[in-house]
C-alpha positions in Angstrom: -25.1 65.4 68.0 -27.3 68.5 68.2 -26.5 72.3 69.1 -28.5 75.1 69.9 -27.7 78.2 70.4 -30.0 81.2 72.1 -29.0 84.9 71.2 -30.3 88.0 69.1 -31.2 88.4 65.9 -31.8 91.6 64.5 -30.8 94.4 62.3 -27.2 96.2 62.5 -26.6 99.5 61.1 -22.5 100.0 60.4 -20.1 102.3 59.8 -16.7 101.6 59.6 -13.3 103.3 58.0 -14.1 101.3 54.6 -17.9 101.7 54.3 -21.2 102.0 55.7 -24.8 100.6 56.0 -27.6 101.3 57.2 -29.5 98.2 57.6 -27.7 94.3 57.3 -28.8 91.4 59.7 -26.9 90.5 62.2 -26.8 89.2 65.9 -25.3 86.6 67.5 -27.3 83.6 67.4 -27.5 84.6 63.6 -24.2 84.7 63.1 -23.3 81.4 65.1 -25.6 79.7 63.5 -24.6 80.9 59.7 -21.1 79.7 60.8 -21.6 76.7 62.7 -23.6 75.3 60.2 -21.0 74.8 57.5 -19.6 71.9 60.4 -22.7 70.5 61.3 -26.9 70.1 60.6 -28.7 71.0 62.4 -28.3 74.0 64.6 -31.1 74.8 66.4 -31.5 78.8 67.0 -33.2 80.3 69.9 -34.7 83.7 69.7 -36.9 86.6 68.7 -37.6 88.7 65.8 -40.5 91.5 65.1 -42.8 90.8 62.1 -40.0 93.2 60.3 -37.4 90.8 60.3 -36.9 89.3 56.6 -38.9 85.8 55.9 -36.0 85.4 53.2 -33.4 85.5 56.4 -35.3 83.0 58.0 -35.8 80.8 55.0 -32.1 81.0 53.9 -31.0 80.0 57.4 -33.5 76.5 57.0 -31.7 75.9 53.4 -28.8 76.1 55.8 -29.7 73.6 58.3 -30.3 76.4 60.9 -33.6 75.0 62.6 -36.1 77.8 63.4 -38.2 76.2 65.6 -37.3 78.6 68.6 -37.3 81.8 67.1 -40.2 83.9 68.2 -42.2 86.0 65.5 -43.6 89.2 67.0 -46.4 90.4 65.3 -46.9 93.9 65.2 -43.2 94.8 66.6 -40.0 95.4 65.9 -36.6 93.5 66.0 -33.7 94.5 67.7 -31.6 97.0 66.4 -27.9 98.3 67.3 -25.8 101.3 65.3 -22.3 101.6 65.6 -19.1 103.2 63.8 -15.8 101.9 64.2 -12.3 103.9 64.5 -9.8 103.6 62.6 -8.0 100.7 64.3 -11.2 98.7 63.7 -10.3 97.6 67.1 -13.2 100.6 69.3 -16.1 101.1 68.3 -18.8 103.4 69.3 -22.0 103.1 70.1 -24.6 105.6 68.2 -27.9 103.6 68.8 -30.0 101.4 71.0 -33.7 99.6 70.5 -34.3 97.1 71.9 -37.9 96.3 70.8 -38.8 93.0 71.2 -36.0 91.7 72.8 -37.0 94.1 75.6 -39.4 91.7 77.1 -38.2 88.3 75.3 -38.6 85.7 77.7 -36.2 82.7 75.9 -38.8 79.4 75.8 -37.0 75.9 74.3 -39.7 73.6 72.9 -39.6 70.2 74.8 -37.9 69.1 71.5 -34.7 71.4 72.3 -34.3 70.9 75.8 -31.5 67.7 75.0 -28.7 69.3 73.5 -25.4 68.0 72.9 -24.1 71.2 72.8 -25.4 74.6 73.8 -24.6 78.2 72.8 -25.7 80.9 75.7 -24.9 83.9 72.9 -24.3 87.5 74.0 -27.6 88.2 76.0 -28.6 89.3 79.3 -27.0 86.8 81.9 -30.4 86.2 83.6 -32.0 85.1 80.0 -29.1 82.8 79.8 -29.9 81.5 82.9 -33.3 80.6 82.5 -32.1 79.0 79.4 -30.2 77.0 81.8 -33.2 76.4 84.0 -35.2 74.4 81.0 -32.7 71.9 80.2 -33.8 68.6 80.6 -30.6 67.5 81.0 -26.1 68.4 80.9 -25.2 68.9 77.7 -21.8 67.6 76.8 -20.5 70.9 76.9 -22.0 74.5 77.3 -20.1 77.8 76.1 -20.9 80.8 77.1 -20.4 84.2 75.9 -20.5 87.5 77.9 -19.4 91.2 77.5 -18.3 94.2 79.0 -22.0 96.1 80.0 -22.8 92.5 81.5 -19.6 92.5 83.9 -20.8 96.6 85.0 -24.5 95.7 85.4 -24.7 92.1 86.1 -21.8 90.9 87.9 -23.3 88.6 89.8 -25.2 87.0 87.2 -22.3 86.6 85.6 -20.7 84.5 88.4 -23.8 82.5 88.7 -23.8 81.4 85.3 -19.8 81.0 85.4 -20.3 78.1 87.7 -23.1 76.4 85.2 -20.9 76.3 81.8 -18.0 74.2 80.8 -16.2 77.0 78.9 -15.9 81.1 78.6 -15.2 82.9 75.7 -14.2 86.7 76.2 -12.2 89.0 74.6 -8.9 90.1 76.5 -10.2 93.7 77.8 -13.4 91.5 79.1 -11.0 88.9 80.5 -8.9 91.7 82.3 -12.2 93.4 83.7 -13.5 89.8 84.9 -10.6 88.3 86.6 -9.1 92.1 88.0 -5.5 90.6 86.4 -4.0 92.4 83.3 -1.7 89.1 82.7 -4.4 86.8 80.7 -2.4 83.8 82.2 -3.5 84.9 85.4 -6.8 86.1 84.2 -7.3 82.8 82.9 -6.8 81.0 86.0 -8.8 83.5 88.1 -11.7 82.3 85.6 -11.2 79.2 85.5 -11.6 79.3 89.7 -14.5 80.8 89.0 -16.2 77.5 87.3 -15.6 76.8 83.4 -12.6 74.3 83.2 -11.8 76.3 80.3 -11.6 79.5 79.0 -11.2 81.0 75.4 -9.3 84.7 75.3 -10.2 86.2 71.9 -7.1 89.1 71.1 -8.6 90.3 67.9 -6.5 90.9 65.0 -3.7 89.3 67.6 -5.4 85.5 67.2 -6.8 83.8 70.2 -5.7 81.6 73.2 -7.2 78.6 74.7 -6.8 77.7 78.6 -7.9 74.1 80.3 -5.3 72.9 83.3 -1.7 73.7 83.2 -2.2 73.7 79.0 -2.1 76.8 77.3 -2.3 76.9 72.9 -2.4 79.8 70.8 -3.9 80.4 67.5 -3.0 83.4 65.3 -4.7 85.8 63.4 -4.4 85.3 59.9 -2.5 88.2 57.9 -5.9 89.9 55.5 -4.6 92.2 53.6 -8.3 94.4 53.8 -10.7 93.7 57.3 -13.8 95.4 56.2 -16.0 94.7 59.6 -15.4 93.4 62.6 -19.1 93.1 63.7 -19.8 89.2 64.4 -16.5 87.9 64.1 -16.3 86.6 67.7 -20.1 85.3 67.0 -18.5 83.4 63.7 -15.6 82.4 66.0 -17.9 80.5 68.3 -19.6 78.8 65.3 -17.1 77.6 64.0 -15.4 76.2 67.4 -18.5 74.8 68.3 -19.5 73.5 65.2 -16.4 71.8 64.6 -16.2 70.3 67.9 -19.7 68.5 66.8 -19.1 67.6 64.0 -16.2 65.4 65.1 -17.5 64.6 68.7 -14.7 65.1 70.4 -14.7 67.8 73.4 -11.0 66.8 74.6 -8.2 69.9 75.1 -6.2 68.9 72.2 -9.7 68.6 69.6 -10.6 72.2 70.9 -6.5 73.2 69.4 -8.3 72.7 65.9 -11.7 73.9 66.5 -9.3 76.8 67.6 -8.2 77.4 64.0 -11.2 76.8 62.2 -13.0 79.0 64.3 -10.6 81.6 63.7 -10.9 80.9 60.0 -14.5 81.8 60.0 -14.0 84.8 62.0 -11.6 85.3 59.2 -14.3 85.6 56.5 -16.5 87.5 58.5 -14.5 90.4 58.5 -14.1 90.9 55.3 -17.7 91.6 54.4 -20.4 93.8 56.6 -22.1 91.8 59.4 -21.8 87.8 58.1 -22.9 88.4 54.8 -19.7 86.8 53.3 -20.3 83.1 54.9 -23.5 83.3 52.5 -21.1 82.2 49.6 -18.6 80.3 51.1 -17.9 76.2 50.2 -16.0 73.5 52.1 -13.2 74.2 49.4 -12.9 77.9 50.8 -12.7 76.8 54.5 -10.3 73.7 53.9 -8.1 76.8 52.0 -8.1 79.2 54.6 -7.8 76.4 57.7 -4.6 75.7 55.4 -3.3 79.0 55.3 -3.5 79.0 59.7 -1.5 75.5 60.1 0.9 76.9 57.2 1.0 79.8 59.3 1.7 78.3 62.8 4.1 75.4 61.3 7.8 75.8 62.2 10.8 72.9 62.1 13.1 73.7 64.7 15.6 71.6 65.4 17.1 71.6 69.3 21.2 71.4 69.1 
């Protein structure tokens, strides 16, 4: 089983209620592929970088299992790089910087060797990049997840709807969802996506957990209880790694597999949060995840019984 996943990379300056920085690493393929990695070797990333961007980031991510094959060195340019601060609810953030550098004419190209993927990533990017990701397949992938957000649904609409008949399954948050579908119920959002093309759909709510759709079947998983979130940046990024990755590892794409890939995806999101960017999945071990996955089905199990 192989996965790729094609995204940015790039350098993240953060401010949030608890702390700031002004320079971690950061970007979605980055921090899919630092999550999805702990499930399954290896993950092959897709993207670019400026001549800036550390070699130690790249090397770390090869210790990792994270293949690097795809990821496009510009010499003489710059990476990516996004500022933001976050209010107090950790839940808005807002925007204070914008370059886009090299990914301002990055052209996504998949070595022959990573055009058979089992499973494929189509990170946060602009939807016609995904799409000629699409384009160089050589052939389906057993399942392809894509990602999308709200500048994409103003700009890009129909891009968007393009792509949403190409991918087995969506993953938004619930304001993106609600913008989408033009329902504020995410049942009926849900549906309206599904209509759209991906049999299933994945509504991220945040600190409020996250719901998975396929059919008639609806499951929920909850946020876990942290008693500090120190970042939000990535967590949905980590969330998809971990889904993914999980789903992989095991080889199994059915509704009720995806119920657990739902947890342990919301576990890593879990440890994102509580460092800047992904830095805290750099010291995680299987004995950390197993812990936390515990803590969710701990947190979810209930005997009830029916008089």
């Amino acid at each position: 089983m192989s996965i790729l996943v094609v995204g940015t990379v790039a350098f993240d300056a953060i401010e949030t209620p608890f702390g700031k920085t002004d320079q971690v690493v950061g970007g979605s393929a980055l921090h899919f592929s630092r999550s999805a990695s702990y499930f399954h070797k290896p993950v092959y990333l897709v993207s670019v970088v400026g001549d800036d961007f550390p070699k130690g980031v790249i090397d770390d991510l090869g210790r990792r299992g994270v293949d690097t094959t795809g990821l496009q060195v510009k010499a003489g340019q710059k990476s990516f790089f996004w500022s933001g601060k976050y209010r107090t609810d950790l839940n808005s953030r807002d925007t204070l910087d914008t370059q886009l550098n090299v990914l301002e004419h990055f052209e996504p190209y998949l070595p022959p060797a990573l055009r058979k993927p089992d499973y494929l990533m189509l990170g946060n990017l602009v939807p016609a990049l995904q799409k000629q990701v699409l384009d160089q397949l050589a052939h389906k992938p057993r399942l392809v997840v894509m990602d999308t957000m709200n500048l994409w649904l103003d700009i890009a609409r129909a891009d968007v709807l393009t792509n949403l008949k190409l991918v087995d399954l969506v993953v938004l948050n619930d304001e993106e969802a609600r913008q989408l579908s033009g329902e504020y119920s995410l049942v009926k959002a849900a549906q309206a996506i599904r209509r759209m093309g991906p049999d299933r759909v994945v509504i991220k709510k945040g600190e409020h957990g996250a719901l998975l759709f396929h059919k008639d079947d609806i499951f929920f998983a909850p946020a876990l209880p942290l008693e500090e979130v120190f970042d939000p940046t990535g967590a949905g990024d980590c969330f998809a790694g971990g889904f993914v990755g999980y789903l992989a590892s095991s080889r199994d794409v059915s509704f009720e597999n995806m119920k657990s890939a739902l947890i342990y995806g919301s576990a890593m999101a879990s440890f994102c949060v509580e460092q800047f960017g992904s830095e805290r999945l750099l010291s995680l071990t299987g004995k950390d995840i197993r812990g936390r996955v515990k803590q969710f089905l701990e947190l979810i199990q209930i005997d009830i019984e029916l008089g």
